[in-house]
C-alpha positions, 0 to 999 in steps of 0.5 A: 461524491459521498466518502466510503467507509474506510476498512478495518485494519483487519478488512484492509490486511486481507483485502491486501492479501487477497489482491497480491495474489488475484490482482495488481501491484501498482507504483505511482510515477513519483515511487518508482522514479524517485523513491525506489530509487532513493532507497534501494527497494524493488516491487519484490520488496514492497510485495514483502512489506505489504504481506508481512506489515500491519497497519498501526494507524487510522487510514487517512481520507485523500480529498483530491483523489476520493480515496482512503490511504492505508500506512502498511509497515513491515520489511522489505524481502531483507528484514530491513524496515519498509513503511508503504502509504497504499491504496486499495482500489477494490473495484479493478483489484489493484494495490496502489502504492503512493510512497514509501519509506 
């Protein structure tokens, strides 16, 4: 499989933006079990942080799964620092988020 092109920061921000509003909000077993947990935050919280953050670095390419992973920090629903490593799945309009922190 040929690696697709990877967004631009602003293509990857409003295709986030669009997805929280047509589509899927979905947290890998690893987050929802582990991290969430860890660290006190709920999907209301990871919804805020991927609509008010930005993404400050270049996405990184995920050989295993054949994916670009997006860093998007911003704040949880409290103002408080939130850092999620997503992925856009464009074809099932879908957010999936790896981790946070």
């Amino acid at each position: 499989m040929n690696k697709p092109v990877a967004l631009s920061t602003s293509q990857a921000i409003a295709k986030i933006q669009d997805i929280l509003k047509e589509g899927a909000l979905v947290v890998s077993d690893h987050c929802k079990r582990v991290r969430m947990k860890e660290r006190d935050v709920t999907y209301a919280d990871i919804a805020s942080c991927l609509r008010n953050g930005t993404i400050n670095r270049v996405p990184e390419w995920d050989e295993q799964y054949c994916n670009w992973k997006y860093r998007v920090e911003g704040f949880d629903k409290d103002g408080e620092d939130l850092t999620s490593i997503t992925v856009i799945i464009e074809a099932n309009l879908e957010i999936f988020v790896v981790t946070i922190f």
